[in-house]
PAZA-461168 format. One record per residue (C-alpha): residue number from 1; residue in one letter; z, x, y. Coordinates in steps of 0.001 Angstrom, whole numbers, plus 524288, in hexadecimal, padded with zeros to 5 digits. Layout:
- NUM, A, Z, X, Y .
...
This chain:
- 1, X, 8271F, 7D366, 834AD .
- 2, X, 8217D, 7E02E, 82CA6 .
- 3, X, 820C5, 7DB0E, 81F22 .
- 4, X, 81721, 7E236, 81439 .
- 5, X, 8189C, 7DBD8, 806BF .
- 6, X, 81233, 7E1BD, 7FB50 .
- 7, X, 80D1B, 7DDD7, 7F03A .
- 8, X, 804BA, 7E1D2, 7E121 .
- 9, X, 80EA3, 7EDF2, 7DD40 .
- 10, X, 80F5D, 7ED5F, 7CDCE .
- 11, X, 80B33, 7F443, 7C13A .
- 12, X, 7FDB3, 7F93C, 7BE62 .
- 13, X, 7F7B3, 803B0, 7B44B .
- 14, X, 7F305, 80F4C, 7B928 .
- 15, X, 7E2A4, 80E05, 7BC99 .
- 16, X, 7E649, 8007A, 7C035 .
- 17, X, 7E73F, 7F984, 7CC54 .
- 18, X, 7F061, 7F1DF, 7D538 .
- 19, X, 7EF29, 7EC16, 7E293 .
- 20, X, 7FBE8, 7EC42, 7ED65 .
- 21, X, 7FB2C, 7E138, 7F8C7 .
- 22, X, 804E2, 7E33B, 8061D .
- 23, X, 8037F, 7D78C, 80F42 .
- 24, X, 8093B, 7DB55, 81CAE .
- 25, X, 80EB9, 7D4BB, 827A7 .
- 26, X, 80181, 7D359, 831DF .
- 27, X, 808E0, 7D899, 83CB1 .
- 28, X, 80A3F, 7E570, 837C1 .
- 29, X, 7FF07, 7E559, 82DA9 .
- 30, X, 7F411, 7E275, 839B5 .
- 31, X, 7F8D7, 7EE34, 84093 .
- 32, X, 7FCAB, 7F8D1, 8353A .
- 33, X, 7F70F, 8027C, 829A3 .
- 34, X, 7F9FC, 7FA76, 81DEB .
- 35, X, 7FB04, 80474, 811F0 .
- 36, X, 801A7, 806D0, 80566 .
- 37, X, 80BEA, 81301, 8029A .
- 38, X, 81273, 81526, 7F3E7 .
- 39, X, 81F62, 81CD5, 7EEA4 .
- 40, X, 822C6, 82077, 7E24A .
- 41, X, 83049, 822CB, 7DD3E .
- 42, X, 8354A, 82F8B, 7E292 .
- 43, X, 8287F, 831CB, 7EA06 .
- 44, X, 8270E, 82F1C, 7F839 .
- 45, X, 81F58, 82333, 7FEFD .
- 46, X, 80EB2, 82828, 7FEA4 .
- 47, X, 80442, 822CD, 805EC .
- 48, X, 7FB11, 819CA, 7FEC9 .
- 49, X, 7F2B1, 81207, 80583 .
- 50, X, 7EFC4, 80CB2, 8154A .
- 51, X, 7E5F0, 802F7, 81A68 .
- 52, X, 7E4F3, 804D9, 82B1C .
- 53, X, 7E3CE, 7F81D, 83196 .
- 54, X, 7D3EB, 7F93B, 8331B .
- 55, X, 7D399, 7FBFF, 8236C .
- 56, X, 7D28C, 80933, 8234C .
- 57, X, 7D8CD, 80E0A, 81702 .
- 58, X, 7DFF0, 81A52, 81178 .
- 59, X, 7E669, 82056, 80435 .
- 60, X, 7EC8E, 828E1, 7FE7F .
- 61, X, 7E65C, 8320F, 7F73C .
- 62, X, 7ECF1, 82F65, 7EB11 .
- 63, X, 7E7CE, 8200D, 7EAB5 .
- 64, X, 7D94A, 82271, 7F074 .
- 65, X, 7CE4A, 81C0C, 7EA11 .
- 66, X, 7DA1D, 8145E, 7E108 .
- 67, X, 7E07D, 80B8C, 7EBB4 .
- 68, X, 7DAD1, 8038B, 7F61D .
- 69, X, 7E329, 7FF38, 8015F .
- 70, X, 7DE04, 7F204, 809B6 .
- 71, X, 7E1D8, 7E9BF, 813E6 .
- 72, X, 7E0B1, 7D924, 815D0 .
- 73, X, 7E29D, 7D771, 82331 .
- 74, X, 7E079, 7C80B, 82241 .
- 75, X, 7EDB3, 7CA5E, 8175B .
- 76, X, 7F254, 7D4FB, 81EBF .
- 77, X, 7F423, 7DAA6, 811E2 .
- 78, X, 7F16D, 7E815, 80D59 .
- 79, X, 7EBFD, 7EBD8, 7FE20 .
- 80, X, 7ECD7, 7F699, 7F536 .
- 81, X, 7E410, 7F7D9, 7EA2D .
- 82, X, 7E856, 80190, 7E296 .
- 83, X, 7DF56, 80518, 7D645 .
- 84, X, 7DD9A, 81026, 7CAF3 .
- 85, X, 7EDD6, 81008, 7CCD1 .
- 86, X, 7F359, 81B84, 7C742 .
- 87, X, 8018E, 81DA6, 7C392 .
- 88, X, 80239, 82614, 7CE9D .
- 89, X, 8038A, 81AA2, 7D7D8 .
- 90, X, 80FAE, 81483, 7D388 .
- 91, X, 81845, 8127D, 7DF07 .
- 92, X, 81E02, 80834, 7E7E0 .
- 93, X, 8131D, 80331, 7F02E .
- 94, X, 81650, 80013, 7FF94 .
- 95, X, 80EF2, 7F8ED, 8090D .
- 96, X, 80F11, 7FEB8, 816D1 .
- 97, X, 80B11, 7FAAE, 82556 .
- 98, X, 8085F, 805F2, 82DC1 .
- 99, X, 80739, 8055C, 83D88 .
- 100, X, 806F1, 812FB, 83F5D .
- 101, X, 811D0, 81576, 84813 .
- 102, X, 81BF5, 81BAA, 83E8F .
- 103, X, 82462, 81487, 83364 .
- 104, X, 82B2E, 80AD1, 83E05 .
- 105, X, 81FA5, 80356, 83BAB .
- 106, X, 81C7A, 80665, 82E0B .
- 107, X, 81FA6, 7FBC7, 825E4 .
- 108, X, 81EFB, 7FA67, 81761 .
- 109, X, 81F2E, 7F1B0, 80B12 .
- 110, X, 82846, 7EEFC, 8016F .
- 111, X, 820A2, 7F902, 7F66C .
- 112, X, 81BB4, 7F39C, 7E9E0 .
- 113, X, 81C01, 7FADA, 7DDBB .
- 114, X, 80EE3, 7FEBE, 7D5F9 .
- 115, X, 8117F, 804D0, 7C8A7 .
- 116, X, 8064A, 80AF4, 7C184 .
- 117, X, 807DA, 80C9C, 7B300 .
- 118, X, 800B5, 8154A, 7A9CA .
């Protein structure tokens, strides 16, 4: 029933862009925090990105002003824009629904990877 499926992970050079696309299930997208989280080998899972179900948005402060998160509810489909990438933000990208009663009902995507060359 919880399904988030990812897509747009691949190569870019750093000061370039790339866009990430998660398209939830609508039972769990209608009702949760859609966001973004990234790890990089040997470094633990970080905060990226969140969109609150009325559109409010927040970021980390390593990505502000460079990545813009957005939701489609019509898609149910969440967005990440992610420009001026620096090398600093290769990692595997994961998609995440959040109903803010602990990780029981934190669900999250299969990651894709985003690899930013110099």
């Amino acid at each position: 029933q919880v399904q988030l499926v990812e897509s747009g992970g691949g190569w870019v050079q750093a000061g370039g862009s790339l866009t990430l696309s998660c398209e939830a299930s609508p039972d769990i997208f209608k009702i949760s925090t859609m966001g973004w989280y990234r790890q990089a080998p040997g470094k633990r899972r970080e905060f990226v990105a969140k969109v609150l179900r009325g559109g409010m948005t927040f970021y980390a402060d390593s990505v502000k002003g460079r990545f813009t998160i957005s939701r489609n509810n019509d898609k149910n489909t969440i967005t990440l824009q992610m420009n001026s990438v620096k090398t600093e933000d290769t990692a595997t990208y994961y998609c995440n629904s959040d109903r803010g009663a602990g990780e029981t009902f934190m669900y999250w995507g299969q990651g894709t990877q985003v690899t930013v060359s110099s």
